[in-house]
PDB file of N, CA, C and O in Angstrom:
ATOM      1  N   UNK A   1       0.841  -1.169   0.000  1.00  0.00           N
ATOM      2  CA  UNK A   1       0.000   0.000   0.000  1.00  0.00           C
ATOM      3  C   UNK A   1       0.893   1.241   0.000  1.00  0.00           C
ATOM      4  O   UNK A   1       1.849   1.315   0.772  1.00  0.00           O
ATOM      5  N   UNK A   2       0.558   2.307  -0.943  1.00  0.00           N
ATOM      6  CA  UNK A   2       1.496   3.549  -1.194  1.00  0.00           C
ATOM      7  C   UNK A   2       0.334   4.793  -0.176  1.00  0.00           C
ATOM      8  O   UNK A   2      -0.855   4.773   0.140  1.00  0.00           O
ATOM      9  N   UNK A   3       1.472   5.744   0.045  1.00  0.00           N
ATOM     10  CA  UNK A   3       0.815   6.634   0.858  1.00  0.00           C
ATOM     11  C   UNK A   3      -0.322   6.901   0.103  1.00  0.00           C
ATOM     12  O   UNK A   3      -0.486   6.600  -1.079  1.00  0.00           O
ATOM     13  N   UNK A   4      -1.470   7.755   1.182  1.00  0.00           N
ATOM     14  CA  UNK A   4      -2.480   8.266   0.564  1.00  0.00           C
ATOM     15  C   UNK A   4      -3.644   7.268   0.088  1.00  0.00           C
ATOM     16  O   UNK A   4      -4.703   7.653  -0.406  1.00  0.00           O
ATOM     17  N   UNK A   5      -3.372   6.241   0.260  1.00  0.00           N
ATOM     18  CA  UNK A   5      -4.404   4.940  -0.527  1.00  0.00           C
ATOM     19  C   UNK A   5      -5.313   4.777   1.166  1.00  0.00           C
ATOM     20  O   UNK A   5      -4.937   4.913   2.330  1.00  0.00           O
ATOM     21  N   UNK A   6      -6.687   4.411   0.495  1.00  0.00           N
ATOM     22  CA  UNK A   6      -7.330   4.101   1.485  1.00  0.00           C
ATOM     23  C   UNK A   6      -7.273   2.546   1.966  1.00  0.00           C
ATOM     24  O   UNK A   6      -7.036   1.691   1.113  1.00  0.00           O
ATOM     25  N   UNK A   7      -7.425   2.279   2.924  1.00  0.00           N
ATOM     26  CA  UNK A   7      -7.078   1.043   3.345  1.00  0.00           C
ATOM     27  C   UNK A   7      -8.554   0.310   3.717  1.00  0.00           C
ATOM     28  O   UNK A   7      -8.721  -0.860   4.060  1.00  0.00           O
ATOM     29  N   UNK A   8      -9.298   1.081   3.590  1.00  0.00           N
ATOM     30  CA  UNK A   8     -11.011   0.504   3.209  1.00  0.00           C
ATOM     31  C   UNK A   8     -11.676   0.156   2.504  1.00  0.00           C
ATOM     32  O   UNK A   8     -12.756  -0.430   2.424  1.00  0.00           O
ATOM     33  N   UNK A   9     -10.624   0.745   1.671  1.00  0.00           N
ATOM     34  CA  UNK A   9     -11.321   0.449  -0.581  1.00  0.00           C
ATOM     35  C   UNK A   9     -10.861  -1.093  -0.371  1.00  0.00           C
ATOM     36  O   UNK A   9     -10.064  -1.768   0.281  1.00  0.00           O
ATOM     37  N   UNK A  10     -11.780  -1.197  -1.250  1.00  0.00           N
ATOM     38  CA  UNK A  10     -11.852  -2.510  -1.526  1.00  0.00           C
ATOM     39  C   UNK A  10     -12.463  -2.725  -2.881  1.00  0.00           C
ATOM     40  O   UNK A  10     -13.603  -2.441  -3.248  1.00  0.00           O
ATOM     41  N   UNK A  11     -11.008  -3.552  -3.877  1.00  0.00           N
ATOM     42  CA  UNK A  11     -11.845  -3.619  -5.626  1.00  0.00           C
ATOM     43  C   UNK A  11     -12.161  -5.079  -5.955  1.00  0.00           C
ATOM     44  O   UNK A  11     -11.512  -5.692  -5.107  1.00  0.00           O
ATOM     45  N   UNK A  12     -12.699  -5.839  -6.598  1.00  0.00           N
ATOM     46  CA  UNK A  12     -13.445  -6.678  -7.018  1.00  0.00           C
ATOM     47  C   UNK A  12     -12.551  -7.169  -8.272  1.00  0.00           C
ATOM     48  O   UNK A  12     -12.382  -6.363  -9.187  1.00  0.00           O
ATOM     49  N   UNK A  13     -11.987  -8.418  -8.354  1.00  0.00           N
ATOM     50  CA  UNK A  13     -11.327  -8.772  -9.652  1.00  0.00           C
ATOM     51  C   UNK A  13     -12.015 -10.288 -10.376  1.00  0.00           C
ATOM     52  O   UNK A  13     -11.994 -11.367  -9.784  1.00  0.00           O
ATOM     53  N   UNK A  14     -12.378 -10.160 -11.227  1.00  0.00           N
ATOM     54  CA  UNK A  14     -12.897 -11.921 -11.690  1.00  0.00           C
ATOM     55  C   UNK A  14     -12.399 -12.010 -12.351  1.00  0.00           C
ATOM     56  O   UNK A  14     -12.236 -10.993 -13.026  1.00  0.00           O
ATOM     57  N   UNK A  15     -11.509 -13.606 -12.900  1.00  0.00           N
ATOM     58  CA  UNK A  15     -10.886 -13.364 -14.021  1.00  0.00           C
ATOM     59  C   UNK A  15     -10.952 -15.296 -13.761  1.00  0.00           C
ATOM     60  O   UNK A  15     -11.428 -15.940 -12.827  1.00  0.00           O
ATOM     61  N   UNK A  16     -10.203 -15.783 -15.126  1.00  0.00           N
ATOM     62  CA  UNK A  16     -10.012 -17.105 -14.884  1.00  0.00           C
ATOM     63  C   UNK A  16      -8.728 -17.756 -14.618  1.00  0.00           C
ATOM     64  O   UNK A  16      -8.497 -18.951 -14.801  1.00  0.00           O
ATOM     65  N   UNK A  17      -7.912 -16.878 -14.173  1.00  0.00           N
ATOM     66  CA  UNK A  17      -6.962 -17.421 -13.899  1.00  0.00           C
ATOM     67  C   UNK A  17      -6.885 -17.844 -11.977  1.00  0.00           C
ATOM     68  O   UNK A  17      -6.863 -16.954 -11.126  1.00  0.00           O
ATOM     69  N   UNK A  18      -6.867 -18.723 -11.779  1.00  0.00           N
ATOM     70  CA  UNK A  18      -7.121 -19.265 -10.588  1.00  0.00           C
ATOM     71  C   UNK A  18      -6.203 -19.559  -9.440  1.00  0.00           C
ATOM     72  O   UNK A  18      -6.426 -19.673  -8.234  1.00  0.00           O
ATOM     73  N   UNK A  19      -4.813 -19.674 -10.345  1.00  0.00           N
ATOM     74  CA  UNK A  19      -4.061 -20.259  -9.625  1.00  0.00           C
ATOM     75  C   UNK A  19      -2.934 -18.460  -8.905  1.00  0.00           C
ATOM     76  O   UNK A  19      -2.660 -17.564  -9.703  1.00  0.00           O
ATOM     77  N   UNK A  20      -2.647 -18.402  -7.865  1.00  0.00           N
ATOM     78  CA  UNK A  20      -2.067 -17.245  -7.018  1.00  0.00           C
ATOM     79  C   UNK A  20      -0.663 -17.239  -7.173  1.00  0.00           C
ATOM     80  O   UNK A  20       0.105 -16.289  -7.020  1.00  0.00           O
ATOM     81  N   UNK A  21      -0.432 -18.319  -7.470  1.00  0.00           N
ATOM     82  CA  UNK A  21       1.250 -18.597  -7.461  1.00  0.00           C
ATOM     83  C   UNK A  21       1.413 -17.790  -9.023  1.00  0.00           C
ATOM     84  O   UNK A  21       2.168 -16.830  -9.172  1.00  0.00           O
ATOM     85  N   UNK A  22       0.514 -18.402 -10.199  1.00  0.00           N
ATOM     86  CA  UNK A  22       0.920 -17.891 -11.497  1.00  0.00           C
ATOM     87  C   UNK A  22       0.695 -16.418 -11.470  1.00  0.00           C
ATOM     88  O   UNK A  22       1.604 -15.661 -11.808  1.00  0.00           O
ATOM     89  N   UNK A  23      -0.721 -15.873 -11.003  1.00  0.00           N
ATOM     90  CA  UNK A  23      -0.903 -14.486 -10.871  1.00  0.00           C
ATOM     91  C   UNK A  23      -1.616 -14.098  -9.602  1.00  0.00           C
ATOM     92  O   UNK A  23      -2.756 -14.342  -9.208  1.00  0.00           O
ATOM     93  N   UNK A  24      -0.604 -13.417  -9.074  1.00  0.00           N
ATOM     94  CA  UNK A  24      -1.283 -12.613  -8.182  1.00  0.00           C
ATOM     95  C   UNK A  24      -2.065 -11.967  -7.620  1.00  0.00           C
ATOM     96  O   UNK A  24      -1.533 -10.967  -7.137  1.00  0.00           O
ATOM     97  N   UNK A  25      -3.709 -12.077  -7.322  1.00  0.00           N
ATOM     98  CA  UNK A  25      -4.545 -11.146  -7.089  1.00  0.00           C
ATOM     99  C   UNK A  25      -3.876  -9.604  -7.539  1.00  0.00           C
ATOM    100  O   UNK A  25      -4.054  -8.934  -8.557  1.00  0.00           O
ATOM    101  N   UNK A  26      -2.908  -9.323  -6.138  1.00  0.00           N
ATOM    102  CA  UNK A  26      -2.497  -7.605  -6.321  1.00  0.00           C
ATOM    103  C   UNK A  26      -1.605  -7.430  -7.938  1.00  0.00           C
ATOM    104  O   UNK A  26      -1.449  -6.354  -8.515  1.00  0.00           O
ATOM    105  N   UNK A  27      -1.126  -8.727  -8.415  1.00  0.00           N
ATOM    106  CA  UNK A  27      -0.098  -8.097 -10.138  1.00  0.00           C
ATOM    107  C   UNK A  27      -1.680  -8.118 -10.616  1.00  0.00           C
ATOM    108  O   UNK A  27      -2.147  -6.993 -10.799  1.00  0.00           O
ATOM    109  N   UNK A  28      -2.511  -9.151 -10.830  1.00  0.00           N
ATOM    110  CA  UNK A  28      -3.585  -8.581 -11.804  1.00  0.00           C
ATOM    111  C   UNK A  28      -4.279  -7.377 -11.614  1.00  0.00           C
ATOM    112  O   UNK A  28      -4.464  -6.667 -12.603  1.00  0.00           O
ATOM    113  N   UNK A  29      -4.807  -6.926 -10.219  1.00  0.00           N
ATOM    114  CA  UNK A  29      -5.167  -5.601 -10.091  1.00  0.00           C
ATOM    115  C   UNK A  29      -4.494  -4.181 -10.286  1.00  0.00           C
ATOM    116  O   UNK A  29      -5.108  -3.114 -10.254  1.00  0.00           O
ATOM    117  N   UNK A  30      -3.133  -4.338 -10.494  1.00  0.00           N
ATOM    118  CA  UNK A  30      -2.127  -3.634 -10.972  1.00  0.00           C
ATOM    119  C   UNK A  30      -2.138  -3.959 -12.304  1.00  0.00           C
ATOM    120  O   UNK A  30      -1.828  -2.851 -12.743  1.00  0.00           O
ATOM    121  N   UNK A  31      -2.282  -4.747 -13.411  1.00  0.00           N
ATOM    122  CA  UNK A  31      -2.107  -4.783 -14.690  1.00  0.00           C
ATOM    123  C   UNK A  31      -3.346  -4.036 -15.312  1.00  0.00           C
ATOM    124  O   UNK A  31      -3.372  -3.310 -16.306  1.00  0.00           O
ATOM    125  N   UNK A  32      -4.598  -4.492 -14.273  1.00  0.00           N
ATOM    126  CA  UNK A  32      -5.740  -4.369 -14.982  1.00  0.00           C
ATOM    127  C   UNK A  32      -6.145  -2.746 -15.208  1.00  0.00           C
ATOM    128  O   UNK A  32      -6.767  -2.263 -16.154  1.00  0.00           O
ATOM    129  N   UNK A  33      -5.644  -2.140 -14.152  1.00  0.00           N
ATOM    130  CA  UNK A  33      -5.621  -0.281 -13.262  1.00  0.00           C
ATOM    131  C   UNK A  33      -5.127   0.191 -14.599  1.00  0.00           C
ATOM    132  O   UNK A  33      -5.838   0.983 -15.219  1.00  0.00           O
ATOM    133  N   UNK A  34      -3.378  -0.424 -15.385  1.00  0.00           N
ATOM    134  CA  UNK A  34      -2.335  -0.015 -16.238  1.00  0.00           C
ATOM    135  C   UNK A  34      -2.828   0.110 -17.258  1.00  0.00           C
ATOM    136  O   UNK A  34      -2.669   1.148 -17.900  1.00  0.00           O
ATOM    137  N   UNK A  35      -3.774  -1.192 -17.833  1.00  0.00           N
ATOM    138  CA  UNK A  35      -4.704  -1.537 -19.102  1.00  0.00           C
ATOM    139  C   UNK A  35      -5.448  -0.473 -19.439  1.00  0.00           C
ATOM    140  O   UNK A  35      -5.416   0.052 -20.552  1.00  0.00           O
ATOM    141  N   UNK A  36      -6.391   0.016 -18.174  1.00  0.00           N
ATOM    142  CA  UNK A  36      -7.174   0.883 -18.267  1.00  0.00           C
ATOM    143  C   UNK A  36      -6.978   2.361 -18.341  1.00  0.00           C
ATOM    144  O   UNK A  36      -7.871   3.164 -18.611  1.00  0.00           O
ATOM    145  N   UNK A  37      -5.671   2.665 -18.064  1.00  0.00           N
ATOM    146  CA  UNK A  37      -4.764   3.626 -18.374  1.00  0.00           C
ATOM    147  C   UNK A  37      -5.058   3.787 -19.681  1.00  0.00           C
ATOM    148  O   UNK A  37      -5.875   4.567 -20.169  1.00  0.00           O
ATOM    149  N   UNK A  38      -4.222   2.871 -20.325  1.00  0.00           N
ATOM    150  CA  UNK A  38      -3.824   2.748 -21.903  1.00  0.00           C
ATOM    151  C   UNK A  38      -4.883   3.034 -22.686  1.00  0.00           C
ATOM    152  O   UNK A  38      -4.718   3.856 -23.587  1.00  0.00           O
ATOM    153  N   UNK A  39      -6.344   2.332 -22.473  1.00  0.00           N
ATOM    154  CA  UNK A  39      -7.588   2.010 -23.251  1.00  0.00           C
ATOM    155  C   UNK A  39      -8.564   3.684 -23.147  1.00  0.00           C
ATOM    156  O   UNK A  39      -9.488   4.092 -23.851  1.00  0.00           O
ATOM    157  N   UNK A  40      -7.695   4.466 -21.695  1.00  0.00           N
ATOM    158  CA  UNK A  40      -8.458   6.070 -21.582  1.00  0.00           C
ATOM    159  C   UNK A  40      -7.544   6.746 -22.565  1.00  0.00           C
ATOM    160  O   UNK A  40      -7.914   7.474 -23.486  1.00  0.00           O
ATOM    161  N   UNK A  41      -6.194   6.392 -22.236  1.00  0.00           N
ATOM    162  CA  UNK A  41      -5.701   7.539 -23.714  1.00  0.00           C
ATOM    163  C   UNK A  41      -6.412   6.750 -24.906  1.00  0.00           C
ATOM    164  O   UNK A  41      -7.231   7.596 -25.264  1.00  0.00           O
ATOM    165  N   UNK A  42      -6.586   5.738 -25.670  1.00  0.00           N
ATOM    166  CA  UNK A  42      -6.446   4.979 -26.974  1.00  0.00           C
ATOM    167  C   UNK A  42      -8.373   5.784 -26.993  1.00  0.00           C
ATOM    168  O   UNK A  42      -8.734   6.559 -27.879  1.00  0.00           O
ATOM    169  N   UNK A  43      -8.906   5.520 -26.310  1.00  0.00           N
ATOM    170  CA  UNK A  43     -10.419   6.506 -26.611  1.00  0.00           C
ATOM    171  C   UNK A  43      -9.652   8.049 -26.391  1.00  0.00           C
ATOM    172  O   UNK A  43      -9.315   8.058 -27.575  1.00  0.00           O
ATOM    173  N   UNK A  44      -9.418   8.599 -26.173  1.00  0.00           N
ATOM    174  CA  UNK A  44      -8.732   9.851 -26.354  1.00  0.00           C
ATOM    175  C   UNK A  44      -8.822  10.584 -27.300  1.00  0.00           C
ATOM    176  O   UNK A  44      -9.497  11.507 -27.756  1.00  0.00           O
ATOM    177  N   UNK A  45      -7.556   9.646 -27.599  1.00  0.00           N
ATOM    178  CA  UNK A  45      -6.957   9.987 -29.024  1.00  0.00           C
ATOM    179  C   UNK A  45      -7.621   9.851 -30.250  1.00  0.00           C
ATOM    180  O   UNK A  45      -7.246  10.507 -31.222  1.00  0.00           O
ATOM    181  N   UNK A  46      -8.879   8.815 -30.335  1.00  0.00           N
ATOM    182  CA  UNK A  46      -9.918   8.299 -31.071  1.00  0.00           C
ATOM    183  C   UNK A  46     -10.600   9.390 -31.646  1.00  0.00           C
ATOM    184  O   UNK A  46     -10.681   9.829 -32.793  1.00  0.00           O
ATOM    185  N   UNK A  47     -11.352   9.911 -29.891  1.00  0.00           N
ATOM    186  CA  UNK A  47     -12.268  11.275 -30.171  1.00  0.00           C
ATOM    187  C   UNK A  47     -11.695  12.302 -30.650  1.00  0.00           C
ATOM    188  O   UNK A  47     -12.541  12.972 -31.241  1.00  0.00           O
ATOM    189  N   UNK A  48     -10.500  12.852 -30.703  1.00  0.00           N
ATOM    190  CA  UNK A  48      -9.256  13.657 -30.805  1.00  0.00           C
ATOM    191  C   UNK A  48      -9.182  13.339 -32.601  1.00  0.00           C
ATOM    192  O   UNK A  48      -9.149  14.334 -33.326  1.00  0.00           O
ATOM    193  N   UNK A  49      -9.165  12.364 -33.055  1.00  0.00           N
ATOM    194  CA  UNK A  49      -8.869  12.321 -34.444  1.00  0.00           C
ATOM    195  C   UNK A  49     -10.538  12.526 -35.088  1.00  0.00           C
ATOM    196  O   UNK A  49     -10.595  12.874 -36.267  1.00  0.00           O
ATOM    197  N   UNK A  50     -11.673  12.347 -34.449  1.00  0.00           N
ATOM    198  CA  UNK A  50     -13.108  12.415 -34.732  1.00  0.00           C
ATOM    199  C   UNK A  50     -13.639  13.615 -35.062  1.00  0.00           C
ATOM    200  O   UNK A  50     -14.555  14.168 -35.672  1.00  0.00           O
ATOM    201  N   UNK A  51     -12.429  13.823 -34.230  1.00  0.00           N
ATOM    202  CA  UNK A  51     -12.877  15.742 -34.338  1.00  0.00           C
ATOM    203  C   UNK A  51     -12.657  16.206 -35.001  1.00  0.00           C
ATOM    204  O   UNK A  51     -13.348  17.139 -35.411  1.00  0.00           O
ATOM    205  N   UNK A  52     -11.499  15.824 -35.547  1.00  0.00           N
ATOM    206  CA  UNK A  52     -10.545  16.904 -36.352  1.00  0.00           C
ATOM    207  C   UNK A  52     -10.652  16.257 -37.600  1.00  0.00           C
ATOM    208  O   UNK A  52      -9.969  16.504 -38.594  1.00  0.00           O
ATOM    209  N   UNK A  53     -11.688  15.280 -37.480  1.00  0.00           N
ATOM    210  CA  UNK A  53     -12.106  14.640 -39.011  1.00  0.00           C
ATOM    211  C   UNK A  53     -10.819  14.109 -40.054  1.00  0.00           C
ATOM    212  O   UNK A  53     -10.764  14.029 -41.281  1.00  0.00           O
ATOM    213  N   UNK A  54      -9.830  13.792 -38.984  1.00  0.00           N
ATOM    214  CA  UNK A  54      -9.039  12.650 -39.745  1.00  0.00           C
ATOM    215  C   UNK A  54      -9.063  11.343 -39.299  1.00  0.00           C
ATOM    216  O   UNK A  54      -9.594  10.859 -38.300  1.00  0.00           O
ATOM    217  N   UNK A  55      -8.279  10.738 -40.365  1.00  0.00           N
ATOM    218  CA  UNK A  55      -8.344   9.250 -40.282  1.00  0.00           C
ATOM    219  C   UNK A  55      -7.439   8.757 -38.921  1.00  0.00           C
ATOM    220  O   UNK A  55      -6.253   9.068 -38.814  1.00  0.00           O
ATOM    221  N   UNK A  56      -8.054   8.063 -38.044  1.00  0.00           N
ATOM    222  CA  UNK A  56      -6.672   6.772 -37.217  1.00  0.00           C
ATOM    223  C   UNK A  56      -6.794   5.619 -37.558  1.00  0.00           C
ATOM    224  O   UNK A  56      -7.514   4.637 -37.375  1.00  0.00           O
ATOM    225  N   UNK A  57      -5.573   6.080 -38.325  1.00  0.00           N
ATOM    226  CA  UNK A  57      -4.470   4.940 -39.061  1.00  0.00           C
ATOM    227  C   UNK A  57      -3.005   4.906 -38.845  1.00  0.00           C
ATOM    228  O   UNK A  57      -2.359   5.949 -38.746  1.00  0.00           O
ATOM    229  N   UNK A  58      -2.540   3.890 -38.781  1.00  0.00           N
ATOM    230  CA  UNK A  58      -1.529   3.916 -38.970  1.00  0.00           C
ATOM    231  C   UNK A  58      -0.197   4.302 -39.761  1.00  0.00           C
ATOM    232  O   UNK A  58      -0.141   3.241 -40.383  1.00  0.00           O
ATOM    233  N   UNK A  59       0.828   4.949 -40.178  1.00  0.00           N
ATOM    234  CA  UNK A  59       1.914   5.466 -40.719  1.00  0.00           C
ATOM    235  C   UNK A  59       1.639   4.571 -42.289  1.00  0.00           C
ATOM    236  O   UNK A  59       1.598   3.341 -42.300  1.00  0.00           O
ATOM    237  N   UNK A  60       1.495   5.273 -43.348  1.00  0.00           N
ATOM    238  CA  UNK A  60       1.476   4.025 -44.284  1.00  0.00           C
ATOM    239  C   UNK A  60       2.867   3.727 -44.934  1.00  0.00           C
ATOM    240  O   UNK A  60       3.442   4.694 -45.434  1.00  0.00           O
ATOM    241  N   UNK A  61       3.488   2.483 -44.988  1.00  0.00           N
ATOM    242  CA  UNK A  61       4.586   2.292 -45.131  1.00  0.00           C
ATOM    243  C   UNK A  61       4.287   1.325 -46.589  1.00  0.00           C
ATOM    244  O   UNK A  61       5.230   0.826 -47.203  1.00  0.00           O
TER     245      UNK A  61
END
């Protein structure tokens, strides 16, 4: 636990991986927090190109 975190929260994870040794409750709730990072910029940037009425695409090579 890092300063400032409440120690009452409490988050909810379902997933199928079962076994604790392979993944960790706390690494998956840390991957899943990171994911969701990524997936708020990637809609972002989405609406950001929607706007400005260009294409997201990739570099064409």
């Amino acid at each position: 636990m890092t300063e400032g975190e409440d120690q009452d929260l409490f988050y909810g994870l379902f997933c199928t991986i079962t076994d604790p040794e392979i993944a960790p409750a706390h690494e998956l709730a840390t991957l899943h927090s990171k994911r969701w990072e990524i997936e708020s910029v990637f809609g972002a940037l989405k609406t950001h190109q929607q706007e400005a009425r260009l294409p997201f695409r990739g570099s064409p090579d």
